[in-house]
C-alpha positions in Angstrom: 43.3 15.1 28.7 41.6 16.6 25.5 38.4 15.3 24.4 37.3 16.3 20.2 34.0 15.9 18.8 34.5 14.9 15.4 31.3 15.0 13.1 30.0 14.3 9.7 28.3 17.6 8.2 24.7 17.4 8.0 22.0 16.4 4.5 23.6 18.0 1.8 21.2 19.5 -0.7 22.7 18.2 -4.4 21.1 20.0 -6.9 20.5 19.6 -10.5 23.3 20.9 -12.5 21.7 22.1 -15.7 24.4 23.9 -16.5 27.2 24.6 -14.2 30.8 25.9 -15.5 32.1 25.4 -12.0 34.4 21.7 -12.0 32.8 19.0 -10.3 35.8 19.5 -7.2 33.8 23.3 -6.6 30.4 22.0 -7.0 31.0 19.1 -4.3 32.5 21.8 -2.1 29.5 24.2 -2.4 26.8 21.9 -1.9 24.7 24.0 1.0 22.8 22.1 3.5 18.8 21.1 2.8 16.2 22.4 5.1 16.0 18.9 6.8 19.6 18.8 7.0 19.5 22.5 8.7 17.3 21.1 11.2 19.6 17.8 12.0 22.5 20.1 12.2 20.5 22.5 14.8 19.1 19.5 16.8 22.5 18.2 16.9 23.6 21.3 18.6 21.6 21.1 21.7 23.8 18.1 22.4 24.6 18.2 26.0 28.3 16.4 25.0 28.9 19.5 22.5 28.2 22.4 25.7 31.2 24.4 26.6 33.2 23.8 24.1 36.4 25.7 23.6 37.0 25.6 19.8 34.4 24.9 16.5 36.7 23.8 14.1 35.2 23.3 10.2 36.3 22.4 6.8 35.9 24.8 4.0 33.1 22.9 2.6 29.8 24.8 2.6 28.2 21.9 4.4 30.9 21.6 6.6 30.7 25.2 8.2 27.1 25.1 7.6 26.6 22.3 10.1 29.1 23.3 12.3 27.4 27.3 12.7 24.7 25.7 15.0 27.4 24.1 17.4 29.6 27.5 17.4 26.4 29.7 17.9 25.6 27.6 21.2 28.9 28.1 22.6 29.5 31.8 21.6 32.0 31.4 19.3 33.2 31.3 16.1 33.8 28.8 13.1 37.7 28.4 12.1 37.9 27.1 9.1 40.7 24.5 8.3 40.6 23.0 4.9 42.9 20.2 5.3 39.7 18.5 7.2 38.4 18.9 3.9 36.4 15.1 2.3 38.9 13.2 0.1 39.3 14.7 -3.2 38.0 12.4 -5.8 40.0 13.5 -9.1 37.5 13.0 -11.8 35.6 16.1 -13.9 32.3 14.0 -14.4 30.7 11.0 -12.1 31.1 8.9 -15.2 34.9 8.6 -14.5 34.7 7.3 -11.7 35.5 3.4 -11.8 33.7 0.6 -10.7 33.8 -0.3 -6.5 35.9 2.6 -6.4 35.8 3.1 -2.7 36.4 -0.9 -2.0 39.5 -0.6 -4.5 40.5 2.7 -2.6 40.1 0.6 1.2 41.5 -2.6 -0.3 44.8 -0.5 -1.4 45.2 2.6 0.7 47.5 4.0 -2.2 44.9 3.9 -4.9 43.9 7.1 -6.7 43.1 8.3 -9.5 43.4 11.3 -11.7 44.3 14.1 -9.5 42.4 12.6 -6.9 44.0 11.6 -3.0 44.7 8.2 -1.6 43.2 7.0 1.4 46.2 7.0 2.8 46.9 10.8 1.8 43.3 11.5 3.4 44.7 10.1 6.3 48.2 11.6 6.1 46.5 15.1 5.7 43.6 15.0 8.5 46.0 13.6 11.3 48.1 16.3 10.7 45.6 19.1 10.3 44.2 17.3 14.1 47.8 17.0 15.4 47.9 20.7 15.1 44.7 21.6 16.8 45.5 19.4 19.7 49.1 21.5 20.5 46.7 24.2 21.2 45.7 25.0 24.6 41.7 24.0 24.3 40.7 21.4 25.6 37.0 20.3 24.3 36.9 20.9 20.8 34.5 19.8 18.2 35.4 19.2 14.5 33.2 19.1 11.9 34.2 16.9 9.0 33.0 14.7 6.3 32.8 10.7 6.5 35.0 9.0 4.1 37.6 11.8 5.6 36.6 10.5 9.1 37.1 7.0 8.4 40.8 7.7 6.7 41.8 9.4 10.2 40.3 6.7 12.2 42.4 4.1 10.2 45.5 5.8 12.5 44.2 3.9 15.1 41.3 1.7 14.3 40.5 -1.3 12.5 38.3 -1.3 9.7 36.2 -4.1 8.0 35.7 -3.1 4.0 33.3 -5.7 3.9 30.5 -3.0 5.4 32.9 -0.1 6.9 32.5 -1.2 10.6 35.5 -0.1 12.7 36.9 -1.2 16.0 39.1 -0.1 18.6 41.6 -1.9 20.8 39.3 -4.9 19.4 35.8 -3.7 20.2 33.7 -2.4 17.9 31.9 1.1 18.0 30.5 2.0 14.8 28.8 -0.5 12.2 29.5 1.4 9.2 26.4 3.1 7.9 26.8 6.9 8.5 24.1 9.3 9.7 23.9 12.8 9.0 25.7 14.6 11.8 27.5 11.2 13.1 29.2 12.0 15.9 32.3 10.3 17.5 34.3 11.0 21.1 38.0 10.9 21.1 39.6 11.5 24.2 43.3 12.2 24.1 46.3 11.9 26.7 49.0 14.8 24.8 48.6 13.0 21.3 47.6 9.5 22.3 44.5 8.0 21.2 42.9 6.2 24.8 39.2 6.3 23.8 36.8 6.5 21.6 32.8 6.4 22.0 30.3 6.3 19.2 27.4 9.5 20.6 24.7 8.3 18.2 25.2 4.7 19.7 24.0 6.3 23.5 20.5 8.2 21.1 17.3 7.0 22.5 
């Protein structure tokens, strides 16, 4: 049995671009965390579930590996970075490209995209393999820190989801409603590469 902690990142700090000559792909991916969202990401750490841990795995988003320090830094290790757990890549060069109900016409057809942007379907393609990979090594409890429409894609492998509000369920029951906190954090448990469970940790938060 492996068990994997995957997470969202934690609050993003967006900043006013006054002027920026990085693309809108390079700003998105070096959006740092706020100070709030330092403090969710260091709370999150002191998770019992996310103790003795073999393996931190990150994005190459600065959020990503931001939010994912804390976790590593409580289980003396390092962050490895892989960047195929990076979010979905949207394929526009200003927010005023991108069409209306995007991400209902992405979920409603899994092969929508636009520009140089990925499919859902890609998404998922790409983050199942990148997680395929991490489970053929030998640790066992890992934790992955990723982002949430990138988490949804990979639980559409297994899971089904309602695009009415997001909500996914598993073998029928439902674990997660939809709306995404900072730091989300799901429980997959493996048997080799088989999917047998999966829990929803901010579900059991008091």
């Amino acid at each position: 049995m492996k068990t994997v902690y995957l997470l969202r990142h934690s609050e993003p700090l967006k900043p006013e671009m006054i002027y920026n000559e990085d693309t809108l792909q390079i700003q998105n991916e070096k959006y740092p965390l706020t100070i709030n969202g330092e403090e969710i990401a260091k709370t999150t750490s002191k998770n019992k579930e996310l103790y003795d841990l073999n393996a931190v795995y990150s994005s190459n988003y600065t959020r990503a590996m931001a939010t994912a320090k804390y976790i590593a830094l409580e289980n003396n290790t390092n962050v490895k970075v892989i960047s195929d757990f990076h979010e979905r890549t949207m394929g526009i060069n200003s927010w005023d490209e991108l069409p209306l109900n995007y991400n209902l016409k992405q979920f409603e057809d899994i092969d929508y995209k636009i520009g140089f942007g990925e499919s859902i379907r890609e998404v998922k393609e790409r983050m199942y393999n990148a997680l395929m990979n991490v489970l053929k090594s030998e640790d066992d409890k890992i934790a992955i820190v990723s982002h949430a429409t990138a988490i949804t894609a990979l639980l559409l492998t297994w899971c089904e989801c309602d695009i009415n509000n997001y909500s996914m369920k598993f073998n029928g029951k439902e674990f997660f409603d939809g709306n995404w906190n900072y730091c989300q954090t799901f429980k997959l448990t493996f048997d080799n590469e088989n999917l047998i469970n999966i829990e929803n940790l901010d579900n059991e938060k008091t």
